[in-house]
N, C-alpha and C positions, 0 to 999 in steps of 0.2 A: 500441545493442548492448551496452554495458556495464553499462546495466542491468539488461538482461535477463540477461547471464552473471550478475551478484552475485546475483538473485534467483532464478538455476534453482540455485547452488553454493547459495544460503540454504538453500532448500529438500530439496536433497539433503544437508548437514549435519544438517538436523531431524530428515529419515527414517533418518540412520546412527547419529543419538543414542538411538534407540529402543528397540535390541538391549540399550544400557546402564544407560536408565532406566525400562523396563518391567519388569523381573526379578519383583518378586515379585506373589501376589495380597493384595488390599486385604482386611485383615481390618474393617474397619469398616463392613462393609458397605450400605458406598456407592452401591452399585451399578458400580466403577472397575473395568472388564474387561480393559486397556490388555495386561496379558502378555500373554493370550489372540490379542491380533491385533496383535502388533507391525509388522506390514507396512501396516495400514488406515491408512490417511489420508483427513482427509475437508480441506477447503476451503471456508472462508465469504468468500465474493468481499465488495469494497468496494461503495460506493453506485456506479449504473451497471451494473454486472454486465459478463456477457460481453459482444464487440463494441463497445469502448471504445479499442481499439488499442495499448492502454498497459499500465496495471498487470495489471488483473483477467485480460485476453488474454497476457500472458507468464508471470503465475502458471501459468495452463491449462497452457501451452506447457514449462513447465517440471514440472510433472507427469507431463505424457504421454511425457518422455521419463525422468521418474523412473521411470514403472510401466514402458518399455524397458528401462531402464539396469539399474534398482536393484530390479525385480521388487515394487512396489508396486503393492497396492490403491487407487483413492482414490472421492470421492464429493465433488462441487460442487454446494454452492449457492448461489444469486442472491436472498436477502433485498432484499425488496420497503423495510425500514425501518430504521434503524440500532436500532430499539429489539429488534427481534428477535434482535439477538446473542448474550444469556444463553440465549435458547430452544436455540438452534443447539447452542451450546458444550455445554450439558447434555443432548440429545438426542444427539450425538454421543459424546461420555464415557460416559453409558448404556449407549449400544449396542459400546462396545468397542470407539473406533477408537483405537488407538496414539498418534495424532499428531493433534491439531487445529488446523489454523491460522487466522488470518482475518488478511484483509488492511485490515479496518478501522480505522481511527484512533479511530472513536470506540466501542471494542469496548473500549476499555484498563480502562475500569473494570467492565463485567462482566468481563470473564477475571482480573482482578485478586478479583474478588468468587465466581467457580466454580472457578479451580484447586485450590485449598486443599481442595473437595471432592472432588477427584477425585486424589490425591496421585499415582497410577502411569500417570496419562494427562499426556502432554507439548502441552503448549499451544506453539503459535509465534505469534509476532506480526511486525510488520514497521513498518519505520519510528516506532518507540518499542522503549521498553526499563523492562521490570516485572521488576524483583528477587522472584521470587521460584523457588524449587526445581526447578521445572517447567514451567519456562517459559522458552522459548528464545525470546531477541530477539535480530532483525536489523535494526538502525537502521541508515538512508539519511540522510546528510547532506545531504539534495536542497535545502537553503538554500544550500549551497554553489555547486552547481551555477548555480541562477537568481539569486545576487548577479553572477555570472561576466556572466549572461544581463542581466540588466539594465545591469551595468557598460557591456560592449560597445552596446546597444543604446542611451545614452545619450551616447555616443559620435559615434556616426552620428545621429543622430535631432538633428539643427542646421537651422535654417535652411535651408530650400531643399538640402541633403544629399542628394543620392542613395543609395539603401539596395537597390535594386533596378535593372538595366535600366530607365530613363524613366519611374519613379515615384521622387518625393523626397517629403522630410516636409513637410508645412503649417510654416507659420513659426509659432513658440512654442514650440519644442522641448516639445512633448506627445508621451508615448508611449501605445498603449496595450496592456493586457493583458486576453485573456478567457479564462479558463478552465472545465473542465468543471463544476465543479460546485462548488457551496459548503459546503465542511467545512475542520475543522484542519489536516486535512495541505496541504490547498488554500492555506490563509491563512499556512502558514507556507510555503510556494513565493512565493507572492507576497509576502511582508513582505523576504525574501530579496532579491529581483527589485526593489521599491521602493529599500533599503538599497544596494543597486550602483547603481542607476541615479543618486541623487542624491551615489555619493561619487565618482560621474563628473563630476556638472554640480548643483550645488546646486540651480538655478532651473529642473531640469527635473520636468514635471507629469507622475504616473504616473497614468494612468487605469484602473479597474479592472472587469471583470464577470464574471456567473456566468452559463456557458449554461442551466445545468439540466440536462446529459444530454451523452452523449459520440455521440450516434449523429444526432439532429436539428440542421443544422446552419443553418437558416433564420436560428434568432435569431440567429446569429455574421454574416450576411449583413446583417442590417438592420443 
């Protein structure tokens, strides 16, 4: 729940910063439409896309009640590859959306490489932070969180420990971690998660993997 409030407030700051950094038109003819449609917002989801129950699914969520709330346009999409973000970011700024955000991690260096083209379109980003003019960052200290998570979890995770009603841990105090998918923002939750867990128990074994996807959950089963 707290993350979803910081990132629907994230994203309604972006859309209230727009009225202030949209004013003028680009004489350099950029192609930067951004005054034009200071209400448009568009949305480049992270890897997984929608129905992931997490990020990508509270972005959404937190839009649909910005175009309630705050009377915005927007327009989502679910790139199939991380390499596709420059396409996004300049297809969007092209056509004049006010606001573009992506919620990719590994987008930081295309939008670091097209803002600059596009001076009066405001870029967001999430969970990193690019200095530069127009570009609005809202970094999540989600290390913080999962050292939390590991710490406790290494804790409980002893010898024959009960963690649950009538399931306890295998003896070795091994934990393990699987997450959705494998990218930066992923590896820096879990480097988080490893760092608590071993400043609970030094000699405990963090285990790690990657589903590949937030919706098939077979390989989490095997």
């Amino acid at each position: 729940m707290k993350k979803k409030l910081s990132l629907f407030l994230a994203l309604a700051l972006m859309v209230g910063m727009l009225a202030g950094c949209a004013g003028g038109k680009d004489s350099s003819g950029s192609g930067d439409k951004a005054d034009d449609n200071s209400k448009k917002v568009a949305l480049i989801c992270a890897q997984g896309g929608l129905g992931d129950k997490s990020f990508n699914d509270m972005a959404k969520k937190g839009l649909d009640e910005a175009k309630e709330k705050l009377g915005v346009e927007y327009t989502l999409v679910e790139p199939t590859e991380v390499s596709q973000g420059e396409t996004y970011l300049r297809q969007f700024a092209d056509a004049g959306y006010g606001l573009v955000m992506t919620l990719e991690y590994g987008h930081a260096e295309a939008v670091e490489k097209v803002c600059g083209d596009y001076p009066n379109t405001v870029f967001g980003v999430f969970n990193m932070v690019i200095d530069k003019p127009n570009v609005a960052s809202a970094p999540f200290d989600m290390h913080h969180s999962s050292y939390l998570a590991g710490l406790a979890a290494a804790m409980v995770a002893k010898d024959g420990a009960p963690i649950i009603d009538g399931v306890a841990t295998r003896s070795g105090d091994v934990i393990g971690v699987i997450c959705g998918l494998e990218s930066p923002g992923f590896r820096i939750f879990t480097e988080g998660f490893a760092q608590g867990a071993h400043a609970a128990n030094p000699d405990v074994k963090v285990l790690m993997d990657f589903n590949g996807g937030f919706t098939d959950t077979q390989n989490v089963k095997a």
